[in-house]
C-alpha positions in Angstrom: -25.0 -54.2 131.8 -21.3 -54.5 131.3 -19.2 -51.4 131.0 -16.2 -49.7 132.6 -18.7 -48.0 135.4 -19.7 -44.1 136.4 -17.0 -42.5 137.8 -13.6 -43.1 136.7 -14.0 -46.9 136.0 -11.3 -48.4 134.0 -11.8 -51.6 131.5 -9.1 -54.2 131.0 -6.5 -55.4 132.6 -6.5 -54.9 136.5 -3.6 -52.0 137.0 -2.0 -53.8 139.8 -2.0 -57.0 138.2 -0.3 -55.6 134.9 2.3 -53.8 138.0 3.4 -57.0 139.9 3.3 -58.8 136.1 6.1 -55.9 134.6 8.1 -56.3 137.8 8.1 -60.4 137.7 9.0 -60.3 134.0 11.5 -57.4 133.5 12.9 -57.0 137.2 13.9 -53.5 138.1 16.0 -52.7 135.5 13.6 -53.3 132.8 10.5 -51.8 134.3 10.8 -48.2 133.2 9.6 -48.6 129.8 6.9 -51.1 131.2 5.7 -48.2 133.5 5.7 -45.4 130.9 3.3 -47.4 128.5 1.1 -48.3 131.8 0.6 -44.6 132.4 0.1 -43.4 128.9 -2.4 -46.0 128.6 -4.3 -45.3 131.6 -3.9 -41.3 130.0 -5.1 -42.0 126.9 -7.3 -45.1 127.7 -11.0 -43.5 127.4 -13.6 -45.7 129.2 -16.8 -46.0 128.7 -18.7 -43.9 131.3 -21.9 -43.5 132.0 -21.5 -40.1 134.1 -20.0 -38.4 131.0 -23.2 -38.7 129.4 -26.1 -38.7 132.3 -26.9 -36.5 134.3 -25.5 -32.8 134.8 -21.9 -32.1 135.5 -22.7 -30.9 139.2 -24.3 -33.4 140.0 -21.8 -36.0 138.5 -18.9 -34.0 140.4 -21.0 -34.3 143.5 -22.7 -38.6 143.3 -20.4 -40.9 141.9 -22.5 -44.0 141.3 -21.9 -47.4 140.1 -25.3 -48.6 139.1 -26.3 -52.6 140.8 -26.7 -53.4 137.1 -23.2 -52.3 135.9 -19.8 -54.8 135.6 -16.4 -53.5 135.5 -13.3 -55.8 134.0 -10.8 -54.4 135.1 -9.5 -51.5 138.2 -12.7 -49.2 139.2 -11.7 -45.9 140.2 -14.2 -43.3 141.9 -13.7 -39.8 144.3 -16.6 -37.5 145.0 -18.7 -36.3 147.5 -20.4 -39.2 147.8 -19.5 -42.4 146.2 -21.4 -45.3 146.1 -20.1 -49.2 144.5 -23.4 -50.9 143.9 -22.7 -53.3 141.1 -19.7 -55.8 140.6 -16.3 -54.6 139.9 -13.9 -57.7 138.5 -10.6 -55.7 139.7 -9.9 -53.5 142.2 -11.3 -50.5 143.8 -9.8 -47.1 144.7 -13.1 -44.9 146.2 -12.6 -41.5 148.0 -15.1 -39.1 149.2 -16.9 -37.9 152.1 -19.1 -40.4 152.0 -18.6 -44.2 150.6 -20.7 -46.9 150.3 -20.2 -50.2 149.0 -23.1 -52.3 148.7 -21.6 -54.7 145.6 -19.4 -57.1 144.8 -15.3 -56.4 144.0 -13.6 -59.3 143.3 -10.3 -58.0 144.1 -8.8 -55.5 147.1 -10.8 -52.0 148.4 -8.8 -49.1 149.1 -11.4 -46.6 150.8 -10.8 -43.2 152.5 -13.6 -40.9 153.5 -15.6 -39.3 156.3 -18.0 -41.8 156.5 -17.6 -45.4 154.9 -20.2 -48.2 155.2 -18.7 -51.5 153.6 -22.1 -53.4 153.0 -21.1 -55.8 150.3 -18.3 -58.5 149.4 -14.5 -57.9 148.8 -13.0 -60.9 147.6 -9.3 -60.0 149.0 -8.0 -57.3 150.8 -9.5 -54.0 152.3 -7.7 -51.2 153.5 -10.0 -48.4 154.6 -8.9 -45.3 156.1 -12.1 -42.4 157.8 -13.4 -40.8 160.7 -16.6 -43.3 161.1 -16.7 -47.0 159.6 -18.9 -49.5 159.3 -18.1 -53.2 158.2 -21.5 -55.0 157.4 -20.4 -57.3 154.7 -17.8 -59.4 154.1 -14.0 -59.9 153.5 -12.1 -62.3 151.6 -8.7 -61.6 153.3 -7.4 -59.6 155.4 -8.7 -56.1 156.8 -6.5 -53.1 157.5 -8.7 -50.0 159.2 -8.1 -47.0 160.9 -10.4 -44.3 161.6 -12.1 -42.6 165.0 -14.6 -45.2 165.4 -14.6 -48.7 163.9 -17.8 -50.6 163.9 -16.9 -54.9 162.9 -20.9 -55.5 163.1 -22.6 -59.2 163.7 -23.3 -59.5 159.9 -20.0 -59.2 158.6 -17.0 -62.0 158.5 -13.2 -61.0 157.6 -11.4 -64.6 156.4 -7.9 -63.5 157.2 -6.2 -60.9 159.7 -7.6 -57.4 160.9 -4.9 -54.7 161.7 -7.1 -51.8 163.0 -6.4 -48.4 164.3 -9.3 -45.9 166.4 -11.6 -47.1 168.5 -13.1 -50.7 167.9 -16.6 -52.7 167.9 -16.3 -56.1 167.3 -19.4 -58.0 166.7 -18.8 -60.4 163.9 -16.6 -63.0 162.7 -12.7 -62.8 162.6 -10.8 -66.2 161.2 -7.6 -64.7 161.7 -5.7 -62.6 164.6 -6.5 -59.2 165.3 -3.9 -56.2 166.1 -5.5 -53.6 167.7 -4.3 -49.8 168.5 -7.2 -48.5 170.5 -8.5 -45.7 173.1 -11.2 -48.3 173.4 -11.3 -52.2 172.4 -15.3 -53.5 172.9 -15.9 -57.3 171.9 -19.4 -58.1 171.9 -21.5 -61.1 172.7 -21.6 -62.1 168.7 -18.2 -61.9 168.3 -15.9 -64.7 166.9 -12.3 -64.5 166.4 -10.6 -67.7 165.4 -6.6 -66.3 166.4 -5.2 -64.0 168.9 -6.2 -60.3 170.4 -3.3 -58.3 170.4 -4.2 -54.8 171.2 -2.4 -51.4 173.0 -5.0 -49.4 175.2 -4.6 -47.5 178.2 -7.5 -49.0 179.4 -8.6 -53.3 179.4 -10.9 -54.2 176.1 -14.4 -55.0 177.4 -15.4 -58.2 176.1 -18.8 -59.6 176.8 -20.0 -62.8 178.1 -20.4 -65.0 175.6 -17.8 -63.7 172.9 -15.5 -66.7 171.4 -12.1 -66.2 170.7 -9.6 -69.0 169.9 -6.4 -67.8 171.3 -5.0 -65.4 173.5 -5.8 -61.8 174.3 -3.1 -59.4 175.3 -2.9 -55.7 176.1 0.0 -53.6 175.6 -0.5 -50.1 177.7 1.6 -46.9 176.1 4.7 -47.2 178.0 5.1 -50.7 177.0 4.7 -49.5 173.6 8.8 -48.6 173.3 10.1 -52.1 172.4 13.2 -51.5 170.7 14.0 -55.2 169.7 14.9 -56.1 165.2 11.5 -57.8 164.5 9.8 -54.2 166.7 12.1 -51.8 164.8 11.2 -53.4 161.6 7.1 -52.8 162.3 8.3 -49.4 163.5 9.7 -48.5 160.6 6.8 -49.8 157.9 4.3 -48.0 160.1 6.6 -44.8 159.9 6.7 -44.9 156.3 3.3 -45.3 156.0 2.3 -42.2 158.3 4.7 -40.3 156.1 2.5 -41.2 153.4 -0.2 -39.9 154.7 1.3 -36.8 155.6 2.9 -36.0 152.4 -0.3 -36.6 150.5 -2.5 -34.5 152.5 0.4 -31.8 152.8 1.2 -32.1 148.9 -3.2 -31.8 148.1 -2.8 -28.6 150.2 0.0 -26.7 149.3 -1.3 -27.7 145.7 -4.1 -26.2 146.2 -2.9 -23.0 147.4 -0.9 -22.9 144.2 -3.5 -23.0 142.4 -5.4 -20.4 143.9 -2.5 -18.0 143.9 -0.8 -18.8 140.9 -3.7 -20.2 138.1 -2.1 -19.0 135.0 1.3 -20.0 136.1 -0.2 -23.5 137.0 -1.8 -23.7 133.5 1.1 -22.7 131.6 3.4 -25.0 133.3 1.3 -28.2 132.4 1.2 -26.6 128.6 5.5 -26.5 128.7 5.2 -30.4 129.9 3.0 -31.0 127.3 4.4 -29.3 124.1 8.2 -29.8 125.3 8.2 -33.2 127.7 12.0 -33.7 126.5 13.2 -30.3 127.1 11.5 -30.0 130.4 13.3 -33.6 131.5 16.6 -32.2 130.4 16.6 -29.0 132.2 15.4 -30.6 135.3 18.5 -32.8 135.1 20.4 -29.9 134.8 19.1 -27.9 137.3 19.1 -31.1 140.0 22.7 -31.7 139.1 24.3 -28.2 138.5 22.4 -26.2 141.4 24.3 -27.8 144.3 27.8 -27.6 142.4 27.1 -23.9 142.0 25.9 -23.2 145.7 29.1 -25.1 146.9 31.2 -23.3 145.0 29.2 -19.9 146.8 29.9 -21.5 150.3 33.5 -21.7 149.1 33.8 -18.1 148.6 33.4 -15.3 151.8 31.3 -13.0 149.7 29.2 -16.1 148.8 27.9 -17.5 151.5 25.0 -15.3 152.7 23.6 -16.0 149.0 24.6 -20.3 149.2 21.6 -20.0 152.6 19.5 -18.5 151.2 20.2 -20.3 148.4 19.5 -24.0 149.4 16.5 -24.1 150.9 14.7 -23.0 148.3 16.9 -25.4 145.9 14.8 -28.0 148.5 11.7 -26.4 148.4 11.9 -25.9 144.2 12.7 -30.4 144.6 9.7 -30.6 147.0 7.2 -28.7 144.7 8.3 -29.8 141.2 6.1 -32.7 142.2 2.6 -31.1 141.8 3.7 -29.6 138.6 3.7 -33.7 137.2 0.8 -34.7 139.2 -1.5 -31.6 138.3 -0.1 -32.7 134.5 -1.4 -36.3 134.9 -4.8 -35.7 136.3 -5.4 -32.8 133.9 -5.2 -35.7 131.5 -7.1 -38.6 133.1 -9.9 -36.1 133.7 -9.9 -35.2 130.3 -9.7 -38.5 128.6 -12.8 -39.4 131.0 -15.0 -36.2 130.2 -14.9 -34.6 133.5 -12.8 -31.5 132.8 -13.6 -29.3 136.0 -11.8 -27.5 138.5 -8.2 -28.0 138.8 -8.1 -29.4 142.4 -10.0 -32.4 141.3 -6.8 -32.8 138.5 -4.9 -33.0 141.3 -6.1 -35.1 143.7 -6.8 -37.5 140.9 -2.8 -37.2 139.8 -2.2 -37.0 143.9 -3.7 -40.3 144.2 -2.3 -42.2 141.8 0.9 -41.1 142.4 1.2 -42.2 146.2 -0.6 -45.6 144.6 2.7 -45.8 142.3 5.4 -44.5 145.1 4.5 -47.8 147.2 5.8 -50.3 144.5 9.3 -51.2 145.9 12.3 -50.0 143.8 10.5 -48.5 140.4 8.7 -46.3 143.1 12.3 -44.4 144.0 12.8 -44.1 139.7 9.3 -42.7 139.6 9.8 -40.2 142.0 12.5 -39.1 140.3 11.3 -39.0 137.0 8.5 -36.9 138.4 10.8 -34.1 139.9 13.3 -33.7 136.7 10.0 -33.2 134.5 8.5 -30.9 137.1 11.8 -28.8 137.6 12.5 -28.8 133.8 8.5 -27.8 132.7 8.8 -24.8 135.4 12.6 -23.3 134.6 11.0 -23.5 131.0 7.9 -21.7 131.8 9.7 -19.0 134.1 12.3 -18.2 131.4 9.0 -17.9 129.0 7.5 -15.5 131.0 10.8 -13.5 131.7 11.5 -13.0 128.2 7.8 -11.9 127.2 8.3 -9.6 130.1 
């Protein structure tokens, strides 16, 4: 059967094809409009989904499935409790839960995160898997980027490329390329193959078995070594600082969304309904308010009499920058969800909107212009709903 999938399966074009295609052809400059018509499509773009009409809406919210019989063209997307790739996805996949499995076949990369992943099929390029327990029984086109508490690499799998891991590491199976390792404990096995290098920082010496082939060197780095502050380290430094931030923005933005939403649901609500009935408006106050505020709390620190009130002032001009995000992102899932028939509770609207947001962040240069974007119509569709509810007051 081919369809867009259960779960939030997308038809079509592959998203991150249509991404690097709009950056090679219009170049920074010109990839604004490129990215607005990406996301209204993906908005208003209703798949064909086969959780919208089986099954209850519990337990749709609960199994994400995408049945052995079922072929996706195009992007798969899928989050629930447990999530589970059976069939063949011609595209990428983006799979989040607290348990994954994926038993098919995805032509293009995996992005996974979860408590527990099991990786029993093929991806035909990258993987980059992020849990607390992982297990690697199939194979991978490319190159493998992990990092969770315990890594299993087991006999029946084979990775073509590289493998970049993080947490503690089993390998068992066969590795064409090098491996970087960042481990409390590095095991090699008897069945192991590894056609490169073994670059790993322990504390402790990997144990590799009699038996276990590897085709270049194998070096430890212990923790004090670690502080190598030479260009080409720096550089690494730096990629694997931005990354962590990442990670820590996205969990920290999920929960303080969250808590938002539990405090503050009508206010949550009626600020997505300002974006929706007055986009423009809300981009033009946010430039105002972006622009204007500073000026204004300068002007306060110029004055004696102003400057207890310029203090107080400007943090929470940061803080009102730092939140006016999950007013956009709540916006965006709302709107996914509902073009896919999963209306449901508004945390799931924002983790969806969460997640594709850090997924558009990452592009180099439009990702800067898309933060931006996101904070001016997230501080506009709030001054907008505030001064609503202050004048009905």
């Amino acid at each position: 059967m081919e369809m867009a999938g259960e779960g939030f399966g997308f038809g079509g074009s592959a998203m991150k094809a249509n991404i690097r295609k709009g950056i090679q052809r219009r170049g920074a400059k010109g990839f604004l409009p490129f990215f607005v018509v990406m996301i209204l499509g993906i908005i208003f773009f209703r798949p064909l989904s086969a959780a919208a009409e089986e099954g209850s809406p519990n337990n749709a919210d609960r199994l994400v499935t995408l049945r052995a019989d079922q072929t996706v063209n195009g992007d798969y997307f899928a989050f629930g409790d447990v999530v589970e790739i059976l069939g063949t996805v011609h595209g990428d996949v983006y799979a989040a839960g607290g348990k994954v499995r994926v038993a098919g076949t995805i032509a293009g990369d995996l992005l996974a995160a979860g408590g527990e992943i099991d990786i029993e099929g093929e991806v035909g390029q990258d993987a980059r898997i992020a849990g607390g327990e992982i297990t690697l029984s199939g194979d991978i086109g490319r190159n493998l980027t992990i990092a969770g508490g315990r890594i299993i690499l087991a006999d029946s799998s084979t990775v073509q490329g590289n493998v970049i891991s993080a947490g503690d590491l089993v390998i068992s199976n066969q590795i064409h390329g090098n491996v970087k390792a960042m481990a409390g404990n590095l095991q090699i096995t008897s069945t192991a193959a590894v056609g490169g290098d073994i670059a790993y920082r322990s504390p402790q010496p990997a144990r590799i078995a009699e038996g276990a082939e590897i085709g270049g060197t194998v070096m430890q780095r212990t923790p004090h070594e670690m502080f190598d502050f030479s260009p080409g380290r720096m550089v690494g430094a730096v990629a694997g600082l931005i990354f962590l931030f990442k990670i820590i923005s996205f969990v920290s933005t999920l929960l303080l969304g969250l808590l938002l939403i539990f405090l503050f649901p009508g206010f949550s609500r009626a600020v997505v309904s300002t974006l929706r009935e007055k986009p423009m408006a809300s981009l033009g106050w946010g430039l105002v308010w972006l622009i204007v505020t500073p000026v204004v709390l300068i002007a306060l620190l110029a004055t004696v009499v102003g400057i207890p009130l310029a203090l107080i002032l400007f943090p929470l001009y940061f803080i009102s920058l730092y939140l006016a995000r999950i007013v956009i992102i709540l916006w965006a899932g709302t709107a996914i969800l509902e073009r896919m028939g999963k209306e449901g509770h508004p945390g799931w609207a924002l983790f969806v909107g969460l997640f594709l947001y850090t997924l558009l962040t990452l592009i180099p240069g439009p990702g800067g212009l898309i933060s931006l974007l996101v904070i001016l119509f997230g501080l506009g569709a709030a001054l907008l709903t505030l001064r609503a509810q202050y004048a009905a007051a």
